[in-house]
C-alpha positions, -999 to +999 in steps of 0.1 A: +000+000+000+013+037-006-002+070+010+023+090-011+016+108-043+046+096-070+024+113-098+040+112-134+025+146-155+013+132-189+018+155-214+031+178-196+054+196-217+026+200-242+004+215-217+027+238-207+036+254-241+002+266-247+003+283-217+017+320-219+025+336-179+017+374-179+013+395-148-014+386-127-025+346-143-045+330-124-046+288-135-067+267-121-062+229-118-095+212-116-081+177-109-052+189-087-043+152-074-008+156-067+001+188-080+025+173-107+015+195-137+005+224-111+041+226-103+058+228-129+031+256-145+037+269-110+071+275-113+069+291-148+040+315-137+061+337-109+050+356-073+021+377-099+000+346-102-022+325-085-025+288-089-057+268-078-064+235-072-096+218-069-100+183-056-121+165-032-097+138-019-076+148+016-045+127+004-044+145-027-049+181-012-020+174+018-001+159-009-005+188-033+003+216-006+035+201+007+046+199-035+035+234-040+045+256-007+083+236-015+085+264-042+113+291-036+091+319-015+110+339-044+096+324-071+063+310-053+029+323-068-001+328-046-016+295-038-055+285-031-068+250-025-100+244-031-118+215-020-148+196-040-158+180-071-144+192-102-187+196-112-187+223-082-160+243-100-186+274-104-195+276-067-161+269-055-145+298-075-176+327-066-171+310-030-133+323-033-140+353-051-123+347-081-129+377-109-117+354-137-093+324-146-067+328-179-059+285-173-079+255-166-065+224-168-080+185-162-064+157-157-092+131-159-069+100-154-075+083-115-044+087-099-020+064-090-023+064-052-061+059-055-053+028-079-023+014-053-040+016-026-063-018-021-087-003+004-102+020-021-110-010-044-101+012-075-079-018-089-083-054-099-049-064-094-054-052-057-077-076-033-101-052-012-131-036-006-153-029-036-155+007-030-141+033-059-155+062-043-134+094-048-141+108-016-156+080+009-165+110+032-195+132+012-200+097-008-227+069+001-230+051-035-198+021-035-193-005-063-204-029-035-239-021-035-243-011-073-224-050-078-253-066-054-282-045-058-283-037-098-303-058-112-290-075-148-303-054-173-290-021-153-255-039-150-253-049-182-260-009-193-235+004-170-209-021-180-213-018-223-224+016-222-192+028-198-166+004-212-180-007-245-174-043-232-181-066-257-196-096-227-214-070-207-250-091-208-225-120-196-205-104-171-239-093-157-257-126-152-230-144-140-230-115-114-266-121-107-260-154-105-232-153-081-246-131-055-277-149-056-255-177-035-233-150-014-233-110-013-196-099-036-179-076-012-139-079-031-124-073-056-108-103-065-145-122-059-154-097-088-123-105-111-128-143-106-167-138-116-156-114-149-134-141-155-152-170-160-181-149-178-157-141-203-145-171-227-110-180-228-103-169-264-113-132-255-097-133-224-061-140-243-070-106-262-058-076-252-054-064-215-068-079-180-104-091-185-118-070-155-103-039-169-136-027-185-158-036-158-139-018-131-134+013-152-171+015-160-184+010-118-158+041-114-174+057-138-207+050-121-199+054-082-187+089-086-212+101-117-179+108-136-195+118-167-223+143-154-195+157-133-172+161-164-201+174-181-214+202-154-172+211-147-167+218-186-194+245-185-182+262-156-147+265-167-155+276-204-177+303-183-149+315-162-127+315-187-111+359-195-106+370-233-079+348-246-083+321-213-072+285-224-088+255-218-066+218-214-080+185-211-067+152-207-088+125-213-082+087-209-113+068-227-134+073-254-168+083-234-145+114-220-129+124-251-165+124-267-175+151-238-149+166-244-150+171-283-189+176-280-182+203-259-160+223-274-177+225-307-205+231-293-191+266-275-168+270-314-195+263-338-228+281-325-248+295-357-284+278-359-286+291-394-299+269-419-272+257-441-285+270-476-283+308-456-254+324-472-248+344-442-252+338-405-283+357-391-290+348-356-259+364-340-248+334-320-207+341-322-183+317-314-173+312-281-144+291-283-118+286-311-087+262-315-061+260-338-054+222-324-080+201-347-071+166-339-064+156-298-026+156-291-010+120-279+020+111-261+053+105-277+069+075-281+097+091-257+067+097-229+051+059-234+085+048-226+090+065-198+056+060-182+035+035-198+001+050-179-001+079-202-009+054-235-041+064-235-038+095-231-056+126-251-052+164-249-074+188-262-072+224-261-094+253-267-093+294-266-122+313-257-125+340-276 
């Protein structure tokens, strides 16, 4: 077990070259974690800025301002951590009285300490609880219940529609099935179940069988895509003249948000197409020169093999 960050920035170095300091920044990190990329944008930004995190999880936020108050005094910008769900964004900032914000960043990836650590029941190499709540202490909802309580045809949705697993009905009666003998209260009951729902041809393709299911109960417990959802419209409304937005995502369902999103705020005209002018006056929002999502290099997959799946995007507001 671990209780210490040892957070790797993905794409960091990309995320940091679209960000231009100027007197007064304010950036805000909406999935501050560890503070990895917050401190190195921190140290770029100077004593004229202030940095913000967000996060609902204690470890992360003692974690993150031990990282960020090591900064030179000299050197050190203003520092506010915020803590809450990324999808409160909009009252956390009015609570803090913040006029605007010229940076937000999100990190969507679960971080490694949450994954390591067996008795939050994020990982299905780990035996323990069946948990995967974010933050145990505002949360009630845990895998547990949602594994013995569901019933098939809810499971089965969760499971394809959060994973696109391809044995989701399967994986979801043989969960039925099992509880219906004893209540599944660990992880590795769950694997072994997954497992044996799964033939053995599939199971020789690709990565661990119970990858899919535990990603999409995550994804469920915590309300991860509403979240992601609510937290995109906040920032792009906080966002000052010229504000940048940065998003790393980590599966398809989030990089779908995220796309959605953003061309929705960059392409706004309800015209009908045949008009050869735009008439109802709904101006962009947001605008990106950055088309297609920007992976990691060969270099970073080497070096930290977490970030593979990795996707940034980045939009401007206008």
């Amino acid at each position: 077990m671990t209780n210490e960050y040892r957070h790797i920035p993905v794409l960091l170095t990309e995320c940091l070259s679209h960000i231009q300091p100027k007197p007064g920044f304010i950036f805000v990190d909406a999935t501050l974690g560890g503070a990895g990329h917050s401190f190195e944008i921190a140290k770029r930004l100077g004593k004229d800025a202030l940095v913000i995190g967000i996060d609902q999880d204690d470890v992360a936020i003692a974690a993150a301002g031990a990282k960020l108050m090591s900064l030179p005094e000299e050197i050190r910008p203003q520092i506010k951590i915020l803590k809450g769900n990324f999808s409160e964004t909009d009252r956390l900032l009015t609570e803090a009285e913040i006029p605007h914000v010229d940076a937000f960043l999100f990190d969507l990836g679960v971080s490694s300490v949450q994954i390591d650590t067996p008795e939050r029941g994020f990982s299905f190499k780990e035996d323990g609880p069946l948990d995967m709540r974010m933050a145990p202490s505002k949360q009630t909802l845990t895998a547990q219940e949602i594994i013995n309580t569901y019933n098939a045809a809810d499971l089965t949705r969760i499971i394809r529609d959060y994973s696109d697993e391809k044995w989701a009905s399967r994986i979801a009666k043989f969960i039925v099935e099992a509880r219906s003998v004893k209540p599944i209260t660990t992880s590795f009951e769950l694997v072994e179940i997954i497992k044996a729902a799964i033939p053995a041809s599939a199971r020789r393709l690709g990565g661990h069988p119970a990858k899919r299911t535990f990603q999409a109960l995550r994804i469920e417990v915590n309300g991860e895509l509403d979240a992601l959802q609510t937290a995109l419209d906040a920032a792009i409304k906080w966002l000052s003249s010229g504000g940048i937005i940065e998003v790393i995502s980590y599966h398809s369902l989030e990089d779908r948000i995220v796309k959605d999103t953003f061309n929705r705020y960059i392409d706004r005209c309800v015209c009908p197409p045949d008009l050869p002018v735009c008439t109802c006056g709904r101006m962009p929002i947001l605008t990106s020169s950055v088309k297609k999502p920007i992976l990691p290099t060969d270099e970073e997959l080497h070096e930290n093999p977490r970030s593979r799946s990795a996707k940034l995007r980045i939009a401007t507001r206008v």
